[in-house]
BAKOL-216587 format. One record per atom (N, C-alpha, C): x, y, z; atom name; chain; residue in one letter. Coordinates in nm, 2 decimals. Each point is the difference from the previous one (the first is absolute). Layout:
BEGIN
<node u="X" v="Y" w="Z" atom="CA" chain="A" res="A"/>
...
This chain:
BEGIN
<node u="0.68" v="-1.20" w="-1.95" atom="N" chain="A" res="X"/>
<node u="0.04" v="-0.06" w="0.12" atom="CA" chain="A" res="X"/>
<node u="0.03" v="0.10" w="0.11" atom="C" chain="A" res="X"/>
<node u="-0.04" v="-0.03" w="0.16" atom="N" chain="A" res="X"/>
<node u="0.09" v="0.09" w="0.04" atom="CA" chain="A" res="X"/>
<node u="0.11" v="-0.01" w="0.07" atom="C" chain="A" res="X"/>
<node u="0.09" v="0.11" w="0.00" atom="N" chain="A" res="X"/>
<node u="0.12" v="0.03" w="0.04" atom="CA" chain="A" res="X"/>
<node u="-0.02" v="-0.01" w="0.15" atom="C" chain="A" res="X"/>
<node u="0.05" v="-0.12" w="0.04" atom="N" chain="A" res="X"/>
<node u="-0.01" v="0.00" w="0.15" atom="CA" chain="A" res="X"/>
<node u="0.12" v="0.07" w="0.07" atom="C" chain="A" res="X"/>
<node u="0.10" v="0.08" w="-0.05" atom="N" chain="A" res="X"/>
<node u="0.14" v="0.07" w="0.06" atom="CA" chain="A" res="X"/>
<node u="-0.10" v="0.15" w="0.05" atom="C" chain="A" res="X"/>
<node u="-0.07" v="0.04" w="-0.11" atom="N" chain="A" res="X"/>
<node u="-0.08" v="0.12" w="-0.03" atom="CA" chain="A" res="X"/>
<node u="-0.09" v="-0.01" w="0.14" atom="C" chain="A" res="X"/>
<node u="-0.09" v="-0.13" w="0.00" atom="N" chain="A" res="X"/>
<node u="-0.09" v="-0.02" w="0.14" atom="CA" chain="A" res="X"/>
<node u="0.10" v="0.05" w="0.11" atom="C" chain="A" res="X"/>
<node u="0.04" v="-0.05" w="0.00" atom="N" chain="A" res="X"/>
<node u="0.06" v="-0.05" w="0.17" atom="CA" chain="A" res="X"/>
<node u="0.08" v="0.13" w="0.02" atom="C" chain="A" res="X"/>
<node u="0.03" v="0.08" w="-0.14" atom="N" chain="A" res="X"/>
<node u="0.07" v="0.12" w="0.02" atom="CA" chain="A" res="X"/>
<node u="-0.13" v="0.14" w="0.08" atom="C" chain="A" res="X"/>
<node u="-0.08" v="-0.04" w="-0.07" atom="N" chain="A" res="X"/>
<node u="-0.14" v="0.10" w="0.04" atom="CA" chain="A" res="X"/>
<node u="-0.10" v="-0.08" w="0.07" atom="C" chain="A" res="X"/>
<node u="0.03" v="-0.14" w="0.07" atom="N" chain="A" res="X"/>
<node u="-0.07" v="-0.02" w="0.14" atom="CA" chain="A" res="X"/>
<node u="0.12" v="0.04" w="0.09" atom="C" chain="A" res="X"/>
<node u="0.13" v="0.08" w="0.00" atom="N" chain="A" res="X"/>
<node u="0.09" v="0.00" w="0.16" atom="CA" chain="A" res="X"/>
<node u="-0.05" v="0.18" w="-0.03" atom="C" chain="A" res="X"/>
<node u="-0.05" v="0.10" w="-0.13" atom="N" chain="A" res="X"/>
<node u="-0.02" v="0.11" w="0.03" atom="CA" chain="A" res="X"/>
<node u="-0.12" v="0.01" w="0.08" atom="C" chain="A" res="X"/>
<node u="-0.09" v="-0.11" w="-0.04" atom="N" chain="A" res="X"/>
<node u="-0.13" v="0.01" w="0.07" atom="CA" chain="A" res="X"/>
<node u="0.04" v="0.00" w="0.12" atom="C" chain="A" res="X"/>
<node u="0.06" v="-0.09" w="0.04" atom="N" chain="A" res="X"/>
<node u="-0.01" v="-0.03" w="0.16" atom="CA" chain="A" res="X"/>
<node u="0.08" v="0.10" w="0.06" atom="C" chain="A" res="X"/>
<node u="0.08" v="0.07" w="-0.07" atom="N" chain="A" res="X"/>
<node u="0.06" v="0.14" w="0.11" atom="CA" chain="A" res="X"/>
<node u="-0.14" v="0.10" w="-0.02" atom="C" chain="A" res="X"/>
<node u="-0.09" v="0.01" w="-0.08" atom="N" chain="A" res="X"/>
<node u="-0.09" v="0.04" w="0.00" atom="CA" chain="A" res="X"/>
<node u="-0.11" v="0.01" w="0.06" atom="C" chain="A" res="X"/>
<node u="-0.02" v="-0.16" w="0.06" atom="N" chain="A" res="X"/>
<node u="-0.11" v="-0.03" w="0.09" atom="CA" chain="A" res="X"/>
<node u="0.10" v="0.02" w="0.14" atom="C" chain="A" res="X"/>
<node u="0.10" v="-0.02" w="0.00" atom="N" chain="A" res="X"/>
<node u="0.06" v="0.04" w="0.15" atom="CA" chain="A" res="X"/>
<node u="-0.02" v="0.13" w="0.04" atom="C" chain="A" res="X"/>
<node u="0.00" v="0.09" w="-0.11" atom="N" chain="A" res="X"/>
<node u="-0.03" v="0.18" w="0.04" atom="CA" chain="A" res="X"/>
<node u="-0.14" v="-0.01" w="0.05" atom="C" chain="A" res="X"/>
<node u="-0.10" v="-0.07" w="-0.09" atom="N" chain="A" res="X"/>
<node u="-0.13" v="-0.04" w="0.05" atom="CA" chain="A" res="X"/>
<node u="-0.05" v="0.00" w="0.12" atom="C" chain="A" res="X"/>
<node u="0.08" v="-0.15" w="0.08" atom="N" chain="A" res="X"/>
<node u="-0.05" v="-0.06" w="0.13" atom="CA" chain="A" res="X"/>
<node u="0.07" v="0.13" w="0.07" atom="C" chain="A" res="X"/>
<node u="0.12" v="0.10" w="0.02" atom="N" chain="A" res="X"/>
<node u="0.05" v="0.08" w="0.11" atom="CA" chain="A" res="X"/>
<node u="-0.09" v="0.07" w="-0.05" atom="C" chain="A" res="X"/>
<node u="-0.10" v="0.07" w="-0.07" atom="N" chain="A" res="X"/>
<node u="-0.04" v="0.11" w="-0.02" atom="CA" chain="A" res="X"/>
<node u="-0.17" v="-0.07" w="0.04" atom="C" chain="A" res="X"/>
<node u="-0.06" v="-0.11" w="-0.04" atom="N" chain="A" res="X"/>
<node u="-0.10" v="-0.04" w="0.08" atom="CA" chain="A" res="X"/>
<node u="0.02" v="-0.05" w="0.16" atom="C" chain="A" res="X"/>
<node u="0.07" v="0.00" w="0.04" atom="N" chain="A" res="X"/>
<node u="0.05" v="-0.05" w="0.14" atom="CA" chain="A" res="X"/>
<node u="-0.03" v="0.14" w="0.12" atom="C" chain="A" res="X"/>
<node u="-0.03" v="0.12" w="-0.10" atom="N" chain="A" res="X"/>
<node u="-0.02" v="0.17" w="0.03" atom="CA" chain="A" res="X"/>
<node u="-0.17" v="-0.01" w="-0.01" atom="C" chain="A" res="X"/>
<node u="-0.05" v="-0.03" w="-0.11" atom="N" chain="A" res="X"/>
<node u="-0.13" v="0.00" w="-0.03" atom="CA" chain="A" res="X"/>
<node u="-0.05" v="-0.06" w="-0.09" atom="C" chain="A" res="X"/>
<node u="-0.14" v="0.00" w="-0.01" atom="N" chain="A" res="X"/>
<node u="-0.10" v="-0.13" w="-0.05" atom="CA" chain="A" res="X"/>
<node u="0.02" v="-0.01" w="-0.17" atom="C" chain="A" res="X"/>
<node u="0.02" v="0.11" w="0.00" atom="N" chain="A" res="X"/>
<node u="0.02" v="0.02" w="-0.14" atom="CA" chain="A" res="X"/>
<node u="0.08" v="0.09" w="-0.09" atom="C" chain="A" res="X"/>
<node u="0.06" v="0.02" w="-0.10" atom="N" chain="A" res="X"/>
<node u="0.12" v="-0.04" w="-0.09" atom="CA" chain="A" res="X"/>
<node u="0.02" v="0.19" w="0.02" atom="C" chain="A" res="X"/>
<node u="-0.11" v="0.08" w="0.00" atom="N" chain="A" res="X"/>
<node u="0.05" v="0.16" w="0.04" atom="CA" chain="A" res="X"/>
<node u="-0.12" v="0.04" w="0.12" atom="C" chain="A" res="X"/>
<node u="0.02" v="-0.07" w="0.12" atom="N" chain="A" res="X"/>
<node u="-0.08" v="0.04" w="0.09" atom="CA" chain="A" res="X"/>
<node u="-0.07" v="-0.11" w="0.04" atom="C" chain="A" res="X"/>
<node u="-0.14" v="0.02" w="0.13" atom="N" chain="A" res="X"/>
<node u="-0.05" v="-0.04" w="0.03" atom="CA" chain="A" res="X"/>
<node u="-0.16" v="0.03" w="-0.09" atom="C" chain="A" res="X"/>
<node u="0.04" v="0.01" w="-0.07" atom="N" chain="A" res="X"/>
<node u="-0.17" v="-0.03" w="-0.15" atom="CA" chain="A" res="X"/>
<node u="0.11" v="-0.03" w="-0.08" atom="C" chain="A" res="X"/>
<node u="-0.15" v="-0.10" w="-0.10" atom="N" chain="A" res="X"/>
<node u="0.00" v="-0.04" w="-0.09" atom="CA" chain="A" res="X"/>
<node u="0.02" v="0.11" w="-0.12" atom="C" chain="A" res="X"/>
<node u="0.10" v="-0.02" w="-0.09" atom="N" chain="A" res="X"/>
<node u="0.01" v="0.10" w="-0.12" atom="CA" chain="A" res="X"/>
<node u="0.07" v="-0.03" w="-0.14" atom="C" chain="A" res="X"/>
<node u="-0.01" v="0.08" w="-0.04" atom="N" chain="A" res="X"/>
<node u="0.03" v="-0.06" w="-0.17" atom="CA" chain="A" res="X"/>
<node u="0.17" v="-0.08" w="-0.04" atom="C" chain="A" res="X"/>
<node u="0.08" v="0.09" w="0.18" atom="N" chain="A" res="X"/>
<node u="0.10" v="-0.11" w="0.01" atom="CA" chain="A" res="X"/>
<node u="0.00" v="-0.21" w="-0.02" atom="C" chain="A" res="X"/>
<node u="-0.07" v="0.03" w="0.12" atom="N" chain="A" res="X"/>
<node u="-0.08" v="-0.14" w="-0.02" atom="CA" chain="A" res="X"/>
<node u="-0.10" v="-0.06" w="-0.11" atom="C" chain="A" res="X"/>
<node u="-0.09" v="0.10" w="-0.07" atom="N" chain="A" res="X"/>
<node u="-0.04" v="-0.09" w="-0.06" atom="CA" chain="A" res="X"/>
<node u="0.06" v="-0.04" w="-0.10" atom="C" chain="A" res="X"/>
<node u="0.08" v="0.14" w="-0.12" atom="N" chain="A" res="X"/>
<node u="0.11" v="-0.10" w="-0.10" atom="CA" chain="A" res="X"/>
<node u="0.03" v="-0.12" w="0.05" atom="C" chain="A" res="X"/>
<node u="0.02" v="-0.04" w="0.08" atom="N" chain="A" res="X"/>
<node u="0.11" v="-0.16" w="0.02" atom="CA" chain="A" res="X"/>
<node u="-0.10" v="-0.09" w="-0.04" atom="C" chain="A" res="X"/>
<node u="-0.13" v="0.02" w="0.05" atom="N" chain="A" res="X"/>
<node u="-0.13" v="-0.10" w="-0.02" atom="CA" chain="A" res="X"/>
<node u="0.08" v="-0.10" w="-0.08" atom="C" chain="A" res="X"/>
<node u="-0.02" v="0.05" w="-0.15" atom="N" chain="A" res="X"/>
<node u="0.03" v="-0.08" w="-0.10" atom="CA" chain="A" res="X"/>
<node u="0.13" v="-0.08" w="-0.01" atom="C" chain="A" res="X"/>
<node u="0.06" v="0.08" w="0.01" atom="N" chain="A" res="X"/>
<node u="0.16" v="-0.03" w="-0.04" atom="CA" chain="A" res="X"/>
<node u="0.00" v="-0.15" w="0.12" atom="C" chain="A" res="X"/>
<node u="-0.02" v="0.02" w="0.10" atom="N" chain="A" res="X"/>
<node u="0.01" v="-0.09" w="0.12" atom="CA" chain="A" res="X"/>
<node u="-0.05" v="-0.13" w="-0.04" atom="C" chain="A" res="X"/>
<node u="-0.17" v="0.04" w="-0.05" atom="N" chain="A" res="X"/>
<node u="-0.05" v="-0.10" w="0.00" atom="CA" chain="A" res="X"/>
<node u="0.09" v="-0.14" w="-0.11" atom="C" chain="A" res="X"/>
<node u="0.02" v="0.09" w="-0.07" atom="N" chain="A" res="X"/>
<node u="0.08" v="-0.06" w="-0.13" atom="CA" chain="A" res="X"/>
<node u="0.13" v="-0.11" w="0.08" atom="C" chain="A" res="X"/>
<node u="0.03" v="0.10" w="0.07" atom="N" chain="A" res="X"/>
<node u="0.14" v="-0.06" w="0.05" atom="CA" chain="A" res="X"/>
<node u="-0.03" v="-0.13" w="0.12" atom="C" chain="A" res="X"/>
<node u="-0.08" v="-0.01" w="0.03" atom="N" chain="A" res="X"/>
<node u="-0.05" v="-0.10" w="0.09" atom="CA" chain="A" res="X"/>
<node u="-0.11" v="-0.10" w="-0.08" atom="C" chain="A" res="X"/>
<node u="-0.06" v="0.03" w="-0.05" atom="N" chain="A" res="X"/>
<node u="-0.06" v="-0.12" w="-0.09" atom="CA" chain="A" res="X"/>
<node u="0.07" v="-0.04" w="-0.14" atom="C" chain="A" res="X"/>
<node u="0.01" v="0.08" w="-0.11" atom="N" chain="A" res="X"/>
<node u="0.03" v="-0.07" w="-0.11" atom="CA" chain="A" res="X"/>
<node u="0.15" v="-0.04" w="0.01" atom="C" chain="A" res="X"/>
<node u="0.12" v="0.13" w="0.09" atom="N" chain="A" res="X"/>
<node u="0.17" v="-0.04" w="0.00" atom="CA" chain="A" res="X"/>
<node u="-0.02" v="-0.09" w="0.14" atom="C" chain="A" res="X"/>
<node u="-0.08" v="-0.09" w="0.06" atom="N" chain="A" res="X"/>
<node u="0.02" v="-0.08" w="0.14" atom="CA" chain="A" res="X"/>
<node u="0.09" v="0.07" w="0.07" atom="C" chain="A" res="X"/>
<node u="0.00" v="0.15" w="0.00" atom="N" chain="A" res="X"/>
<node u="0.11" v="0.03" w="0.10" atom="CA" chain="A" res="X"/>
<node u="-0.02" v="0.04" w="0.15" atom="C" chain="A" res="X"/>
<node u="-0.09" v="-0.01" w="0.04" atom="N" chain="A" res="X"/>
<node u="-0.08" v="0.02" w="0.09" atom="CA" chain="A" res="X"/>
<node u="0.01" v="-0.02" w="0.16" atom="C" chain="A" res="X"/>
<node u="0.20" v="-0.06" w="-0.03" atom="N" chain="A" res="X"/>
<node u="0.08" v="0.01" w="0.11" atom="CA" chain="A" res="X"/>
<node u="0.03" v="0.11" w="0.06" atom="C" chain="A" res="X"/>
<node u="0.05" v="0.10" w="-0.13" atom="N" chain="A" res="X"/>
<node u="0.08" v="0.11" w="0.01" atom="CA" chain="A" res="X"/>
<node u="-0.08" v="0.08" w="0.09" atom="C" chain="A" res="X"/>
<node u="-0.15" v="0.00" w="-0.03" atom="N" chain="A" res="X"/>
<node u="-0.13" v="0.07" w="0.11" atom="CA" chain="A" res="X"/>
<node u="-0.01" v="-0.10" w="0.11" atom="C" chain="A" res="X"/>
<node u="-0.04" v="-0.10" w="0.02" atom="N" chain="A" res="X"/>
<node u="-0.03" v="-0.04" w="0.12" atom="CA" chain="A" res="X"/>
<node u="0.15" v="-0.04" w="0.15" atom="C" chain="A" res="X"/>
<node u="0.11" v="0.04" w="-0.08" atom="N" chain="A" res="X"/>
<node u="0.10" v="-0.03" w="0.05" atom="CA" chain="A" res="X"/>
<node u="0.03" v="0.16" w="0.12" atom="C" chain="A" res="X"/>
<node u="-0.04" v="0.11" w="-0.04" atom="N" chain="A" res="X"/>
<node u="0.02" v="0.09" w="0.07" atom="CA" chain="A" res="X"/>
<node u="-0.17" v="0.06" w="0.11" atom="C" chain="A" res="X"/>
<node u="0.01" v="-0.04" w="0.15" atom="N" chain="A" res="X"/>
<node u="-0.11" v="0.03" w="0.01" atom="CA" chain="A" res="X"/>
<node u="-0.10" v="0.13" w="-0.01" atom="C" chain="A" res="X"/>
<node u="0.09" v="0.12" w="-0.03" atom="N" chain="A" res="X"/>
<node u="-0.12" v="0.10" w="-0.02" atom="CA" chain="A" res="X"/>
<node u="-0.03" v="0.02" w="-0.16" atom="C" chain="A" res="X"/>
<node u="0.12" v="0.01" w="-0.04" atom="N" chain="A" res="X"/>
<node u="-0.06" v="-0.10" w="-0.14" atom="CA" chain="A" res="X"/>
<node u="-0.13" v="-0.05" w="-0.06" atom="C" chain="A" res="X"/>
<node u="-0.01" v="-0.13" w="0.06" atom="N" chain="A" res="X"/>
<node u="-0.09" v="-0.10" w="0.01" atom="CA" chain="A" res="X"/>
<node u="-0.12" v="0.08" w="0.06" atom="C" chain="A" res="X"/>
<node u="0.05" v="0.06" w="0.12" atom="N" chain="A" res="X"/>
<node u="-0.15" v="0.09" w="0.02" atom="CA" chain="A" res="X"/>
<node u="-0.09" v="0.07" w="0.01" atom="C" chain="A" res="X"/>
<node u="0.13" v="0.07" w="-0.14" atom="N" chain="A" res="X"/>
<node u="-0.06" v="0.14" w="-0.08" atom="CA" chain="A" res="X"/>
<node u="-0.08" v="-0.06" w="-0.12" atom="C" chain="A" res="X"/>
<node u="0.08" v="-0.10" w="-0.04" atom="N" chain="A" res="X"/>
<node u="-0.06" v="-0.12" w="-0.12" atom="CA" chain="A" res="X"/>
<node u="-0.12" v="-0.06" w="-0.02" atom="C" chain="A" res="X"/>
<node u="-0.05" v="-0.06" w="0.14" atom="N" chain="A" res="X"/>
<node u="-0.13" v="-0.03" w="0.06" atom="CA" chain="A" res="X"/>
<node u="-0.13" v="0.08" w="0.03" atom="C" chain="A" res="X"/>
<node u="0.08" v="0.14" w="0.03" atom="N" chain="A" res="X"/>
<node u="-0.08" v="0.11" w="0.03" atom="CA" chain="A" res="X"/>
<node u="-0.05" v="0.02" w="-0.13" atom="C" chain="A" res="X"/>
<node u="0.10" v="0.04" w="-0.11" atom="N" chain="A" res="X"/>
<node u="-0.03" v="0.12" w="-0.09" atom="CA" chain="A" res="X"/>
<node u="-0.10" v="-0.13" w="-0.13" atom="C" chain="A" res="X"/>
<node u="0.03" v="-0.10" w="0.02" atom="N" chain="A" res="X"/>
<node u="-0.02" v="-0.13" w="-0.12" atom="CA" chain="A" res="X"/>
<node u="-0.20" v="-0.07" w="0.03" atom="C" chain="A" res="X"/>
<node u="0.02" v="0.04" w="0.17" atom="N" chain="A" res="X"/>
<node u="-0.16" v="-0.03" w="0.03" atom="CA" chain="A" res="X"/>
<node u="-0.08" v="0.11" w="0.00" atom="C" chain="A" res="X"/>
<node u="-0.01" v="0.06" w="-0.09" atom="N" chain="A" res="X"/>
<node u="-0.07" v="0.16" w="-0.01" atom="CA" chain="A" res="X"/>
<node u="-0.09" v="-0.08" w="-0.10" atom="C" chain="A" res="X"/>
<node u="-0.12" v="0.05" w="0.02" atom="N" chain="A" res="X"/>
<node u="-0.14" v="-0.12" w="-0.09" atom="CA" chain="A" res="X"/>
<node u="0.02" v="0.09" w="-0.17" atom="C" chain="A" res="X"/>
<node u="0.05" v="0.14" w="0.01" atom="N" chain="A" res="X"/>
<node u="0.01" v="0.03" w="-0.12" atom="CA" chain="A" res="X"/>
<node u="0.11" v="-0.09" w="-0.11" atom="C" chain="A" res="X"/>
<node u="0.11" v="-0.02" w="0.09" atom="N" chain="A" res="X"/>
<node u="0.08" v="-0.07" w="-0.07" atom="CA" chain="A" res="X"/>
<node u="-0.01" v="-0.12" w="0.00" atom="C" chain="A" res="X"/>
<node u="-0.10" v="-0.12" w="0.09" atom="N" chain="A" res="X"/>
<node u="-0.02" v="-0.11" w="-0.04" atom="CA" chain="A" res="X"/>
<node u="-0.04" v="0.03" w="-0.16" atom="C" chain="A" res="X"/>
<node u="-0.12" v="0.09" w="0.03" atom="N" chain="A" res="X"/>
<node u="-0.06" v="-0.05" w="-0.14" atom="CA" chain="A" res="X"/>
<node u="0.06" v="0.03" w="-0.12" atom="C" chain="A" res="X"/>
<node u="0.13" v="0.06" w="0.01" atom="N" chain="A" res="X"/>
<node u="0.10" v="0.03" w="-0.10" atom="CA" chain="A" res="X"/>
<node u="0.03" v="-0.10" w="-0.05" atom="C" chain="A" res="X"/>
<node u="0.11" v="-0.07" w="0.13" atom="N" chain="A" res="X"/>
<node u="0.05" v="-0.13" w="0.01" atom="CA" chain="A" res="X"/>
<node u="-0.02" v="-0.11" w="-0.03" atom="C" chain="A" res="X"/>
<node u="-0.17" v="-0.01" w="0.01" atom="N" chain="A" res="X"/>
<node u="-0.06" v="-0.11" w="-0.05" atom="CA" chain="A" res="X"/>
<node u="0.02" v="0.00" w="-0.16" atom="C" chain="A" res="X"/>
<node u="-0.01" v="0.10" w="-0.08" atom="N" chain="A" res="X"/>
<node u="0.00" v="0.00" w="-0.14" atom="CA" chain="A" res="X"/>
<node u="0.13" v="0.01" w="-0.05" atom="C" chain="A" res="X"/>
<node u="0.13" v="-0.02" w="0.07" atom="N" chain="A" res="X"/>
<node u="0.13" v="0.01" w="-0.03" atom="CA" chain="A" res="X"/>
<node u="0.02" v="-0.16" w="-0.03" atom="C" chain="A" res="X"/>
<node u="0.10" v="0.00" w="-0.14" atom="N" chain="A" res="X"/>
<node u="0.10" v="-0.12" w="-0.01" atom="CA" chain="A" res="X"/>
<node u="0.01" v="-0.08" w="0.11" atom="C" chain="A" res="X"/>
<node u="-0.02" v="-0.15" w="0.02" atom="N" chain="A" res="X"/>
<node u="0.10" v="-0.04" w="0.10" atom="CA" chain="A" res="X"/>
<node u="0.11" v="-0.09" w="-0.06" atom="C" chain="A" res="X"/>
């Protein structure tokens, strides 16, 4: 079963996480600079996970650069076709 004390303990780290995020994309398009890079693409996965299979997909669409670094880096046709063969 899960430990929901555990969640909610490591969704309030996330979200001081994603808050470093949004002030540091609020600078540029993406996560170390203005290109796309291996910064960004690790999250690919992890993200995808966290917005489709954990429905958490507030924690992203809640901060706007966030959201649209998220939209940016998630519509890349390499990673559709990733995406497409991932769990939902």
């Amino acid at each position: 079963t899960t430990d929901e004390a555990v969640v909610e303990i490591n969704i309030g780290k996330l979200n001081q996480l994603l808050d470093i995020y949004e002030e540091r994309l609020s600078k540029s398009k993406y996560l170390a600079g203005d290109f796309f890079s291996l910064a960004d693409l690790q999250h690919l996965p992890w993200t995808q996970y966290l917005v489709t299979a954990c429905k958490k997909g507030d924690l992203i669409s809640s901060r706007k650069h966030v959201s649209a670094w998220w939209e940016d880096i998630s519509s890349r046709p390499a990673w559709k076709k990733v995406a497409e063969k991932m769990p939902k």
